[in-house]
OpenMM code with the backbone's topology and positions (N, CA, C; nanometers):
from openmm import Vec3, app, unit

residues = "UNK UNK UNK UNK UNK UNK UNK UNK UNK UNK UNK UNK UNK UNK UNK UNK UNK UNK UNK UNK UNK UNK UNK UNK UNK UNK UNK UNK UNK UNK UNK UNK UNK UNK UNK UNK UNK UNK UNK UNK UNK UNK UNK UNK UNK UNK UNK UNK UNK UNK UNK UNK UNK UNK UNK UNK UNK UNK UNK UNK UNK UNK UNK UNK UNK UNK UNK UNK UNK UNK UNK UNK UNK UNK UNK UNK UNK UNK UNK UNK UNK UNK UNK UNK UNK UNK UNK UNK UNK UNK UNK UNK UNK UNK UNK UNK UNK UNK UNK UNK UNK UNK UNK UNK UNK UNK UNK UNK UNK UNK UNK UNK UNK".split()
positions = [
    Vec3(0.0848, -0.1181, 0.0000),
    Vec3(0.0000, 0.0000, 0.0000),
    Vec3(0.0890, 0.1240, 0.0000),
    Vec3(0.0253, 0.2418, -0.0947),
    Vec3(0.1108, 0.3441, -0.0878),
    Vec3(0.1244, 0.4146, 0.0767),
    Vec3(0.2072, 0.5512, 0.0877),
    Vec3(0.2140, 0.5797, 0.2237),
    Vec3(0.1247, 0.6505, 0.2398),
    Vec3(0.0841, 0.7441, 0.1374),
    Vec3(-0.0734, 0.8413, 0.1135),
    Vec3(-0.1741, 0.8102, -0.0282),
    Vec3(-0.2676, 0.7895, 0.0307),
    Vec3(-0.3781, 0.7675, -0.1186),
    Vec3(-0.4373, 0.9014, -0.1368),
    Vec3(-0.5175, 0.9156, -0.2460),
    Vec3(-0.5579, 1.0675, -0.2526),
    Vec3(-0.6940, 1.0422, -0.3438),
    Vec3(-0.7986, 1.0322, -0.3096),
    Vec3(-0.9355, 1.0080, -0.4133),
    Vec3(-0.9934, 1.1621, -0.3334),
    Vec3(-1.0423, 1.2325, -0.4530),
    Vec3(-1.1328, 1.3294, -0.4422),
    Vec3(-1.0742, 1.4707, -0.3755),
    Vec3(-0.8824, 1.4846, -0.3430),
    Vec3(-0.7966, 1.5710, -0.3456),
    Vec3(-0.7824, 1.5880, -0.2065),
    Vec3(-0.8684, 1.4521, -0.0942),
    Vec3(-0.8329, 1.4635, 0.0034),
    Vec3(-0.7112, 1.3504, 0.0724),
    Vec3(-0.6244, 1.3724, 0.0984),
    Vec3(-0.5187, 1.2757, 0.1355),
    Vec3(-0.4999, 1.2370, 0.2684),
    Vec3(-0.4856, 1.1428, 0.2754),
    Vec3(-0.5049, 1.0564, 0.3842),
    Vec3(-0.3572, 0.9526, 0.4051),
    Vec3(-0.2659, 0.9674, 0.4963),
    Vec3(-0.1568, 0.8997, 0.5047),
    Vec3(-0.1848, 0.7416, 0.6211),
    Vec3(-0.0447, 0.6921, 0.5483),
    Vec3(-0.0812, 0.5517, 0.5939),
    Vec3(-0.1027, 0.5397, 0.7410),
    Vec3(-0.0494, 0.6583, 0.8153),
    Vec3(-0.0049, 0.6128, 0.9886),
    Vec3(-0.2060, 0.6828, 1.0373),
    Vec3(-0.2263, 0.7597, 0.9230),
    Vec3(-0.3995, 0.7977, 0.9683),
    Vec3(-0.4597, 0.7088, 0.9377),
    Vec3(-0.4728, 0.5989, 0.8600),
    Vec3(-0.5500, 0.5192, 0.8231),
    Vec3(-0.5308, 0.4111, 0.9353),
    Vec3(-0.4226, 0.3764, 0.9483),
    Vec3(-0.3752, 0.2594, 1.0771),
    Vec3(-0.4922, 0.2991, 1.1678),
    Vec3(-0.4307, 0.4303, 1.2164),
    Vec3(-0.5029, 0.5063, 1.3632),
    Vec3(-0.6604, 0.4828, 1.3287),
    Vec3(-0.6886, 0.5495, 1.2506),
    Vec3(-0.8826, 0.5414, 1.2456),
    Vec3(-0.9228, 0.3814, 1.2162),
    Vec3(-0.8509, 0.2523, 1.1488),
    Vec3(-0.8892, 0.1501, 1.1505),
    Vec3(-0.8800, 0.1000, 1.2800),
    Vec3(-0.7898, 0.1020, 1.3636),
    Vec3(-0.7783, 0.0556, 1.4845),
    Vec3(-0.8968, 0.0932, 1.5995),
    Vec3(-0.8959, 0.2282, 1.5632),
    Vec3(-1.0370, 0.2729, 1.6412),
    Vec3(-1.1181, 0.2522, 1.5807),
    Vec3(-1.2175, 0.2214, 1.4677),
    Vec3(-1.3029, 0.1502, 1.3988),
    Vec3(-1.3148, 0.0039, 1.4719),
    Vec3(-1.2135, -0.0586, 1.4933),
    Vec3(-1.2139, -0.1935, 1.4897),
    Vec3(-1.3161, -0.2100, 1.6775),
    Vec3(-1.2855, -0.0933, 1.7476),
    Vec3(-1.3140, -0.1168, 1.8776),
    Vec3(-1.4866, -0.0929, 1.8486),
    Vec3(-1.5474, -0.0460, 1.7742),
    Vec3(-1.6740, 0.0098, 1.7600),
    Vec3(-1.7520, -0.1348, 1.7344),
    Vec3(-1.8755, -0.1058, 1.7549),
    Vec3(-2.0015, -0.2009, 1.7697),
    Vec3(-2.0853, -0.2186, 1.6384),
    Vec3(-2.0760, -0.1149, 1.5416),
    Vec3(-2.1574, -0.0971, 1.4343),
    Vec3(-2.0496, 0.0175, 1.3800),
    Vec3(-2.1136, -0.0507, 1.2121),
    Vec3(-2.0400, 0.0156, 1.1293),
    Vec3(-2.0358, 0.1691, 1.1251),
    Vec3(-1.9183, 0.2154, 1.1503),
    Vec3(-1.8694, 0.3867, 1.1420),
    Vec3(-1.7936, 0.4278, 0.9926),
    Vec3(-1.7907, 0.5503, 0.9452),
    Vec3(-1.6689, 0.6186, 0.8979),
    Vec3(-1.6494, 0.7482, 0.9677),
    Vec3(-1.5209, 0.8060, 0.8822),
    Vec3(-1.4555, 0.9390, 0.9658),
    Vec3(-1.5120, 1.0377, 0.8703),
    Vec3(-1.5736, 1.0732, 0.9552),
    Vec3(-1.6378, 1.2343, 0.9327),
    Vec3(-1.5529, 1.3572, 0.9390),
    Vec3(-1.4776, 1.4011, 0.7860),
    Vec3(-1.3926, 1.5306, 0.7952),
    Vec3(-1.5064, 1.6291, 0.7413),
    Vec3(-1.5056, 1.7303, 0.8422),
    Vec3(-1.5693, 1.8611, 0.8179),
    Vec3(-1.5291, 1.9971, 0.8490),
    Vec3(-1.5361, 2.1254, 0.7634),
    Vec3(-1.5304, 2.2226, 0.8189),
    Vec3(-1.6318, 2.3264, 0.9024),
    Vec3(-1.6295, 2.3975, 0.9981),
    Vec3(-1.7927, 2.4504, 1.0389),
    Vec3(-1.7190, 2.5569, 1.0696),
    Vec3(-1.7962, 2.6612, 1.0738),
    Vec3(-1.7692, 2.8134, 1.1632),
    Vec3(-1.7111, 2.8021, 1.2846),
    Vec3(-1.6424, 2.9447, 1.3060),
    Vec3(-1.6089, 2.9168, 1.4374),
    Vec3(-1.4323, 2.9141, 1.4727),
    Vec3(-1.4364, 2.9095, 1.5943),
    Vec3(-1.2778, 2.9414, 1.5926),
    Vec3(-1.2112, 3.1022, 1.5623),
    Vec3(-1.0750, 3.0857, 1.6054),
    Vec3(-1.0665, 3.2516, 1.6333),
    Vec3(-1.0232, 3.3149, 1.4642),
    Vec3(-0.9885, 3.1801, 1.3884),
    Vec3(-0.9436, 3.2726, 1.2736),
    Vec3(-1.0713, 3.2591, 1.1855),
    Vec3(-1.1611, 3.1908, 1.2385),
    Vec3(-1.2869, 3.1811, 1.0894),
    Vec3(-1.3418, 3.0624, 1.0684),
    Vec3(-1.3198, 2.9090, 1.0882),
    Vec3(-1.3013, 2.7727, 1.0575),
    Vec3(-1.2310, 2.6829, 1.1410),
    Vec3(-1.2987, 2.5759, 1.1368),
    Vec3(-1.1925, 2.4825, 1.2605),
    Vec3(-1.2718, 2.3446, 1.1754),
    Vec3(-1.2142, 2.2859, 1.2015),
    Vec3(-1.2025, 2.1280, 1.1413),
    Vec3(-1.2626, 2.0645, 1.2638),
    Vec3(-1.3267, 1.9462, 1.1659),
    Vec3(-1.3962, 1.8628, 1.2674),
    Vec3(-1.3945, 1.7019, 1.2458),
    Vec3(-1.3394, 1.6314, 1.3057),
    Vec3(-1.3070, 1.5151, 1.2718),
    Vec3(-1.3725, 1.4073, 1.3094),
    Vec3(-1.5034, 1.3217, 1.3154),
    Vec3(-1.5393, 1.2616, 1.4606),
    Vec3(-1.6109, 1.1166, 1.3495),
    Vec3(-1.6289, 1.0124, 1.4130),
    Vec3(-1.7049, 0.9118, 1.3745),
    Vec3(-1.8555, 0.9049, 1.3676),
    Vec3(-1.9043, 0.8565, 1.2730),
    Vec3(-2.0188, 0.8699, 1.1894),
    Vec3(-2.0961, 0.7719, 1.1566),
    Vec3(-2.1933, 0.7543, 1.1432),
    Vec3(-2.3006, 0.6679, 1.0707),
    Vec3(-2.4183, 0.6707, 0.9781),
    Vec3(-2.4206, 0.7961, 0.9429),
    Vec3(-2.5093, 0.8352, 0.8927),
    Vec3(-2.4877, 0.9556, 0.7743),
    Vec3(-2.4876, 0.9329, 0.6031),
    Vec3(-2.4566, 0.9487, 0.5162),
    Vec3(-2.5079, 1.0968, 0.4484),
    Vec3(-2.5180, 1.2145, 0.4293),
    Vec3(-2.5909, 1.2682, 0.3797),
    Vec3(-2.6032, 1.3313, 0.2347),
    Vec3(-2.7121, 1.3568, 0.2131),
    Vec3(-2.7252, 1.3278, 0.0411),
    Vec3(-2.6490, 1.4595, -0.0021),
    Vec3(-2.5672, 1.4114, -0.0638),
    Vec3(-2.4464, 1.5015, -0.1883),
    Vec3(-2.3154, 1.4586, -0.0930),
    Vec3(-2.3006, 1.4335, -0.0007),
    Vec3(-2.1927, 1.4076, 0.1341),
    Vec3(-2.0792, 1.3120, -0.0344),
    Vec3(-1.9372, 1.3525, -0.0120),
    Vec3(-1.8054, 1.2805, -0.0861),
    Vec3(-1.7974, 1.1835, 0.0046),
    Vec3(-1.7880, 1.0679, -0.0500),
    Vec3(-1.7690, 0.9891, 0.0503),
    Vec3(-1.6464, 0.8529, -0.0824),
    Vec3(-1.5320, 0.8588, 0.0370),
    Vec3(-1.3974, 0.7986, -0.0103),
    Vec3(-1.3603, 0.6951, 0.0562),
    Vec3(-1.2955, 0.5893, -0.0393),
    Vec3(-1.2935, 0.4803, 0.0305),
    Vec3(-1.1766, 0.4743, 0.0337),
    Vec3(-1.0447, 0.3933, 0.1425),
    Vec3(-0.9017, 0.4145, 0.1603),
    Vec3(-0.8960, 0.2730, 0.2173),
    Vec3(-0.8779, 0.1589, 0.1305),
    Vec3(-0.9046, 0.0350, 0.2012),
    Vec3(-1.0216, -0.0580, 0.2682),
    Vec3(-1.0210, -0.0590, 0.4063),
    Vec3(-1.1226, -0.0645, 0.4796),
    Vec3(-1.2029, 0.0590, 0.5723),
    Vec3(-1.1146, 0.1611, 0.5319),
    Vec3(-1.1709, 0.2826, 0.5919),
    Vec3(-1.2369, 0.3656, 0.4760),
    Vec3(-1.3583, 0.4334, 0.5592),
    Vec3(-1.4444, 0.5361, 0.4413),
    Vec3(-1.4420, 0.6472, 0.5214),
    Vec3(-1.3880, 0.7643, 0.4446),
    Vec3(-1.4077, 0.8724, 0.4910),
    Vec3(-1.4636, 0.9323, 0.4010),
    Vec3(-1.5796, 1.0738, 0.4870),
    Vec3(-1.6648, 1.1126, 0.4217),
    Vec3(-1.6514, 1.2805, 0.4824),
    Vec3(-1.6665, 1.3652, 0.3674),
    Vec3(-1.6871, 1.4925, 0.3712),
    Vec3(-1.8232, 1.5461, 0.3401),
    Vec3(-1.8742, 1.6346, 0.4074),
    Vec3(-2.0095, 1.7367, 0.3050),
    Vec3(-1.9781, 1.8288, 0.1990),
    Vec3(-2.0618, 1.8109, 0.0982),
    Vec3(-2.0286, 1.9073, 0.0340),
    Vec3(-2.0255, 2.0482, 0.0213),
    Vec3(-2.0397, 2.0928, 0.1338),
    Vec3(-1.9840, 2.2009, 0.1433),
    Vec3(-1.8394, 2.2583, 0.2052),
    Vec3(-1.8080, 2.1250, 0.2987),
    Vec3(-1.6920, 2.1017, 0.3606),
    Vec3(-1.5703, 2.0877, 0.2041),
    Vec3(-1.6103, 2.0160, 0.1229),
    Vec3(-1.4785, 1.9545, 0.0215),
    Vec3(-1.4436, 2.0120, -0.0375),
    Vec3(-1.5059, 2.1954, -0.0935),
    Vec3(-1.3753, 2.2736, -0.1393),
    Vec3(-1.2912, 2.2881, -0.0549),
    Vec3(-1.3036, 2.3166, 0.0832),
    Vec3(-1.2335, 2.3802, 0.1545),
    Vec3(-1.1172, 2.2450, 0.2530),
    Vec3(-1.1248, 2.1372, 0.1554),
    Vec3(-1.0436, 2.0183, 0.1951),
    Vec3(-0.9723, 1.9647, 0.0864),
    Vec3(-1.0133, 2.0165, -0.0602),
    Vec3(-0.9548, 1.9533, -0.1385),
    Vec3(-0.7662, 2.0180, -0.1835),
    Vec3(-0.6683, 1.8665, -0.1703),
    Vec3(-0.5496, 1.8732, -0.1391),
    Vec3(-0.5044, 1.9032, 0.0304),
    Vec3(-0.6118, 1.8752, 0.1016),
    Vec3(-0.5345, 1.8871, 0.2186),
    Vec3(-0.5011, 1.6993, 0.2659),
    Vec3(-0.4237, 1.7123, 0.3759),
    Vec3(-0.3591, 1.6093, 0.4273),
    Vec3(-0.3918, 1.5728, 0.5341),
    Vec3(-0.4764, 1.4257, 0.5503),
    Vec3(-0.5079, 1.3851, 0.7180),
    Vec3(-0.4036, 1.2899, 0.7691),
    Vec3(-0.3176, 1.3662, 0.8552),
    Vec3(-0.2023, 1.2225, 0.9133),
    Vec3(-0.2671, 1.2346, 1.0740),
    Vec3(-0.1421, 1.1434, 1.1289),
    Vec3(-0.1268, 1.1278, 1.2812),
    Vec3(-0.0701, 1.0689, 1.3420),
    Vec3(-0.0059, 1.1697, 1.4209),
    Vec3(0.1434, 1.1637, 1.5192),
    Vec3(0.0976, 1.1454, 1.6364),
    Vec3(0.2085, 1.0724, 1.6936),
    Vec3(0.2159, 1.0230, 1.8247),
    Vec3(0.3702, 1.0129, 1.9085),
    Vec3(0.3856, 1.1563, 1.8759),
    Vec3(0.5284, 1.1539, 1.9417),
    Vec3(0.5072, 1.2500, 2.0148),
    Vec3(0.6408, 1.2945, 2.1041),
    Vec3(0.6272, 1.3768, 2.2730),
    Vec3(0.5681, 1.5399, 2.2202),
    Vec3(0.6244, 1.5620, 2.0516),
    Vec3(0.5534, 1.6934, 2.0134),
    Vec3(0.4219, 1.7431, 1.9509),
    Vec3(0.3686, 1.6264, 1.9139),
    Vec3(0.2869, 1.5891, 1.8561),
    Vec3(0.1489, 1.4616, 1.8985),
    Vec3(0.0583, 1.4995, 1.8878),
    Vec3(-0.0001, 1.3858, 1.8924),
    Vec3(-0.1585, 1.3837, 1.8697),
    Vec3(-0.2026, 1.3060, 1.7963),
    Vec3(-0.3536, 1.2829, 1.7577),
    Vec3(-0.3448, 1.3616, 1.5621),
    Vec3(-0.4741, 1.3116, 1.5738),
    Vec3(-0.4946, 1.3972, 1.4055),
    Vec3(-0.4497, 1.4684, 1.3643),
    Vec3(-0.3352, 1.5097, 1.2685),
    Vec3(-0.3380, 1.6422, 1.2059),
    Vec3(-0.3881, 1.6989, 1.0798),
    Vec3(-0.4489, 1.7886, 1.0319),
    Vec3(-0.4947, 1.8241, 0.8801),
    Vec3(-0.3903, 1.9466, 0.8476),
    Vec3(-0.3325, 1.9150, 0.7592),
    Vec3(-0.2341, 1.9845, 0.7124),
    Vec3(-0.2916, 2.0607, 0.5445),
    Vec3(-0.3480, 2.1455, 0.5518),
    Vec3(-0.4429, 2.2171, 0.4367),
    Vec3(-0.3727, 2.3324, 0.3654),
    Vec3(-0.3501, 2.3202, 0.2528),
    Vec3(-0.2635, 2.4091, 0.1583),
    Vec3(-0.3952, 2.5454, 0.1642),
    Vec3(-0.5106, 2.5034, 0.1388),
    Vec3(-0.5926, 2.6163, 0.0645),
    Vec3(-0.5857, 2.7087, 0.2503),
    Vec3(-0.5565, 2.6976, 0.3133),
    Vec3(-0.5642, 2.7740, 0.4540),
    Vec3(-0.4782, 2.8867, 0.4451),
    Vec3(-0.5602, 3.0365, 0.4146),
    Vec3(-0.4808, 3.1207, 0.4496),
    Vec3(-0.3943, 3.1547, 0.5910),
    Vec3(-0.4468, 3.1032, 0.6558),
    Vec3(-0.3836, 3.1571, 0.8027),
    Vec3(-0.4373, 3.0510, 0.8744),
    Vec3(-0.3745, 3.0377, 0.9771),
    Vec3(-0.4313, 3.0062, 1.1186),
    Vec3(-0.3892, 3.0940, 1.2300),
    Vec3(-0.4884, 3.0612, 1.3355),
    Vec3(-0.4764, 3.1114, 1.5085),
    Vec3(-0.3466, 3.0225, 1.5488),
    Vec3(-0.3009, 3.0756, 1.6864),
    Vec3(-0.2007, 3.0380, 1.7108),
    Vec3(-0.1981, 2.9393, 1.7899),
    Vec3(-0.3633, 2.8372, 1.8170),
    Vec3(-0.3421, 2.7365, 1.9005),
    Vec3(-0.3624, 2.5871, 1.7785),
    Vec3(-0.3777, 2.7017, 1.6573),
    Vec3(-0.3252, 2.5456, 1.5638),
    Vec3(-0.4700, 2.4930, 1.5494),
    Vec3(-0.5544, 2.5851, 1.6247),
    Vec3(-0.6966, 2.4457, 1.5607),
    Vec3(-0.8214, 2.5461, 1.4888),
    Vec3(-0.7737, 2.5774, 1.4357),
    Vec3(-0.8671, 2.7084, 1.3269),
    Vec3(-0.8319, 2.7668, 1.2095),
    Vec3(-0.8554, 2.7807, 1.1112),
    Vec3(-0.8092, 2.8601, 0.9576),
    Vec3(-0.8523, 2.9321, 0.8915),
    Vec3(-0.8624, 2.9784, 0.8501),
    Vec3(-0.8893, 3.1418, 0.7751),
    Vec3(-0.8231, 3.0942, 0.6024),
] * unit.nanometer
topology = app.Topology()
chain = topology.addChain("A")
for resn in residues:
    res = topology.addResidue(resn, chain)
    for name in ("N", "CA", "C"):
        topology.addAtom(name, app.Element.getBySymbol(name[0]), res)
């Protein structure tokens, strides 16, 4: 398997896919990962990452193996070419979205403009 796949300009690396299958695997009924953007936050936008079950009509929805991740469409301009990894080292740790189209961010790293 490559180290990042990319369907629909959202990229997804191999150590994020590990992470969300592993937590998938603990769940009771079938989930995917819900990437979204919503209002809010100090620069304008904040990302929202959370598990899902429920599909909505026009929603991108990408398959990366055994994992499906799914965006709204209103969320996927504002995701397309960005990058979902995740670190787990002493500087780092949990999800990161690493988004080219982001003019700016706040300085606690969880908001974009």
């Amino acid at each position: 398997m490559n180290d990042t796949q990319t369907i629909e300009g959202l990229l997804v690396t191999q150590e994020a896919l590990t992470k969300i299958s592993s937590l998938l695997a603990n769940e009771e009924k079938d989930l995917f990962l819900r990437v979204a953007v919503q209002p809010g936050g100090c620069a304008g936008l904040r990302y929202e990452l959370y598990f899902d079950d429920t599909e909505l009509d026009r929603d991108v929805i990408m398959t990366f193996g055994d994992v499906t991740v799914v965006m709204d469409e209103k969320s996927a301009p504002y995701l397309g070419g960005a990058t979902v990894d995740y670190a787990d080292t002493i500087s780092k740790q949990g999800f990161i979205i690493d988004n080219p189209n982001a003019a700016g961010t706040c300085q606690c790293g969880d908001s974009f403009n």
